[in-house]
N, C-alpha and C positions, 0 to 999 in steps of 0.2 A: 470270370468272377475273381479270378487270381491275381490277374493281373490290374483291374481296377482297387485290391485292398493294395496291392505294391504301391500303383501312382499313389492310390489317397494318403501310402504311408510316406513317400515322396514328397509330396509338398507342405505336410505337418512336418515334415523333418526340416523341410526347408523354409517355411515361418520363424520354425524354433532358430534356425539358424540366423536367420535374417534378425529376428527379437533381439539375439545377443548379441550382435555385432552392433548397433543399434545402441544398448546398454554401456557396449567397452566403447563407441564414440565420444560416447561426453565423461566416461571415466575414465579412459585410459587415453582417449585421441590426442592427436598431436594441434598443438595451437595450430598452426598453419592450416590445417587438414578443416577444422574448423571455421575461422575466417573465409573462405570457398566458400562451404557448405551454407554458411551463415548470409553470406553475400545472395548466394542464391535464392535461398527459399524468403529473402526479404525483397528481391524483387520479382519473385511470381505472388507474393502476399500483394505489394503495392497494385499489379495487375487485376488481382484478384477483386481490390478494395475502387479501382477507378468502375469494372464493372459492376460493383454491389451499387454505387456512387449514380449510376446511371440508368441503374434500372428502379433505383427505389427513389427519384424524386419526384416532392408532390407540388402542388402551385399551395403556394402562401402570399401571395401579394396579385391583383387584379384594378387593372385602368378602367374608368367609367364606364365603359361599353362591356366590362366584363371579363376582356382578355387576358390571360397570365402573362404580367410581369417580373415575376420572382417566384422562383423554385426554391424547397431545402429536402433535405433527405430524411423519408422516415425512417427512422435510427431507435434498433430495439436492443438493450444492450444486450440482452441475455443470447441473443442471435451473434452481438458483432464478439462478445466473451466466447463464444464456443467455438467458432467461424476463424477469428483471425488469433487468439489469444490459446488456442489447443496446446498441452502439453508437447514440448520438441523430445519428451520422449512416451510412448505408451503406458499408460495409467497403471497397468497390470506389472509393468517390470521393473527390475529392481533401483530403488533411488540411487541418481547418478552423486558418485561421492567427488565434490568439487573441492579444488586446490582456489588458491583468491585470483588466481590470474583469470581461470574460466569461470569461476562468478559474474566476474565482474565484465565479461563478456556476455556472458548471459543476457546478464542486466542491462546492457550496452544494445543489444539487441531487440531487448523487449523496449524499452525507450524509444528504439526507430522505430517499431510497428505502432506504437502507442502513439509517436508523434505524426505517423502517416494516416492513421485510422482522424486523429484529431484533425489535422489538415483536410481531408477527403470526402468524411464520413459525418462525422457529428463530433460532441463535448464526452468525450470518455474519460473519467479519473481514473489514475493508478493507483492501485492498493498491492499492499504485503501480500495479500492472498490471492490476487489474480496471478503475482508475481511468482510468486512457490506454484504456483499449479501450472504455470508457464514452464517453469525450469524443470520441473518433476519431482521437484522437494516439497516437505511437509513444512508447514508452516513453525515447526517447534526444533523442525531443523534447523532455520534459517537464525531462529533465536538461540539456537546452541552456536552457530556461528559467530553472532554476534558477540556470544560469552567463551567464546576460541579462546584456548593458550597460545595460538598462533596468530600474531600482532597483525599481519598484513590479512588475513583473514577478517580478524576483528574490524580492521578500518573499512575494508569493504562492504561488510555486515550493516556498518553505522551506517557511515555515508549512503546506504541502500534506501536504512529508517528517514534520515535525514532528507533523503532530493523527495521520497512518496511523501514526506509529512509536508514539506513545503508547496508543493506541487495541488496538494491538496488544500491547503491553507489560500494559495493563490487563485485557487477554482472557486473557492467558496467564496473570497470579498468578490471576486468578477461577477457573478452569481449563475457561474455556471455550471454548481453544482450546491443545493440546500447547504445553507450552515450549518443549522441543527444536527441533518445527518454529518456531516462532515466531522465536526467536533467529538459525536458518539464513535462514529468509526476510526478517528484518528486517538482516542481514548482506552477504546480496544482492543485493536490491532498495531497501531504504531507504539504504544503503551505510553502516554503523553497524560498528565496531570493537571487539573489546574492549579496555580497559588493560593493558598489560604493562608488567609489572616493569623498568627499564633492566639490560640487560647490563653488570655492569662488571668489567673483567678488568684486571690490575694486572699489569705486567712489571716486573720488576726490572731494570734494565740493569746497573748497576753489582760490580764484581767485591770479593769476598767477602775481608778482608784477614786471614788467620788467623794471621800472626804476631801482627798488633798484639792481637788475642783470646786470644793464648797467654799472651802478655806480662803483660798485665793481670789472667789467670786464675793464674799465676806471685804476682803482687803481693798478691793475696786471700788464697793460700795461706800465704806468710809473715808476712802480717798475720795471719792464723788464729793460726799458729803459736806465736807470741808472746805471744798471748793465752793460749794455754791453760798456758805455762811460767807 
């Protein structure tokens, strides 16, 4: 009995251990050590995504006799978000405090999976919130980045808002993804406004002199008058 509470305290110690080493990769890890790491786990993703690819297509197109001529993939996003789009670090552990260099790797990273799932899989748009829950950040973090005292942060930050809002702009005229939703989500999450028109409203203050209007409507009329003797 002893010796089963030692092992079980064994490998709780060594999760805890594994958890934090894990946390100091993307906060403390060295660029390099990342690039590897990153390399890798985006080609057992692409792996992963030819097999999702091939076991989920359906026939959508049939020659007069009936037989399938065209396959596509049924494609559920909430499946391909959870599947290929998981947090690179654990939900439960502490958010990874990024410098703009490893952002913007991140981000670089979530772009290939995004454009391999698109190539592969089906029409997935990019949003801010898939993208913080990819990286392990909160979405009010990425906008405290974006409002960074530190400039090369800040550009990163934009440039982030900037390629998801286009990206999604360009999804929605294609129409491969609803405008309506598209404009709402890029309205709330990318924080994008439309143009209005300025209000402009004109008071008169000044009081309306109708003798002096009498007078001179007076003056027209006996000028008329004259004329026509």
């Amino acid at each position: 009995m002893a010796n089963n509470k030692q092992k079980n305290y064994e490998i709780r110690k060594k999760n805890q251990n594994d958890l934090r080493e894990l946390e100091q990769f993307y906060t403390e890890g060295k660029i390099d050590n990342m690039l590897e790491t990153i390399q890798e786990r985006k080609e057992e993703l692409v792996k992963q995504m030819i097999k999702y690819h091939d076991n989920h297509l359906k026939e959508c197109k049939w020659d007069k006799e009936g037989n399938p001529i065209a396959w596509k993939v049924d494609i559920n996003p909430l499946v391909i978000n959870n599947y290929f789009f998981k947090p690179i670090t654990p939900i439960g552990c502490q958010e990874p405090a990024y410098n703009a260099e490893k952002l913007s790797m991140v981000f670089d990273y979530y772009c290939d999976i995004l454009a391999e799932v698109n190539d592969k899989i089906g029409n997935y748009p990019s949003s801010l919130t898939s993208f913080c829950r990819f990286s392990g950040i909160t979405y009010n973090t990425l906008r405290q980045y974006k409002n960074s005292q530190d400039y090369n942060m800040r550009v990163i930050a934009e440039k982030i808002y900037d390629q998801i809002g286009d990206e999604n702009v360009t999804m929605s005229q294609m129409g491969f993804v609803k405008e309506r939703t598209t404009l709402f989500k890029m309205k709330s999450q990318n924080e994008m406004v439309e143009k209005v028109q300025p209000q402009v409203k004109v008071n008169v203050s000044a009081e309306i002199d109708m003798d002096r209007i009498n007078e001179r409507l007076n003056k027209y009329k006996r000028f008329a008058s004259k004329k026509e003797k």
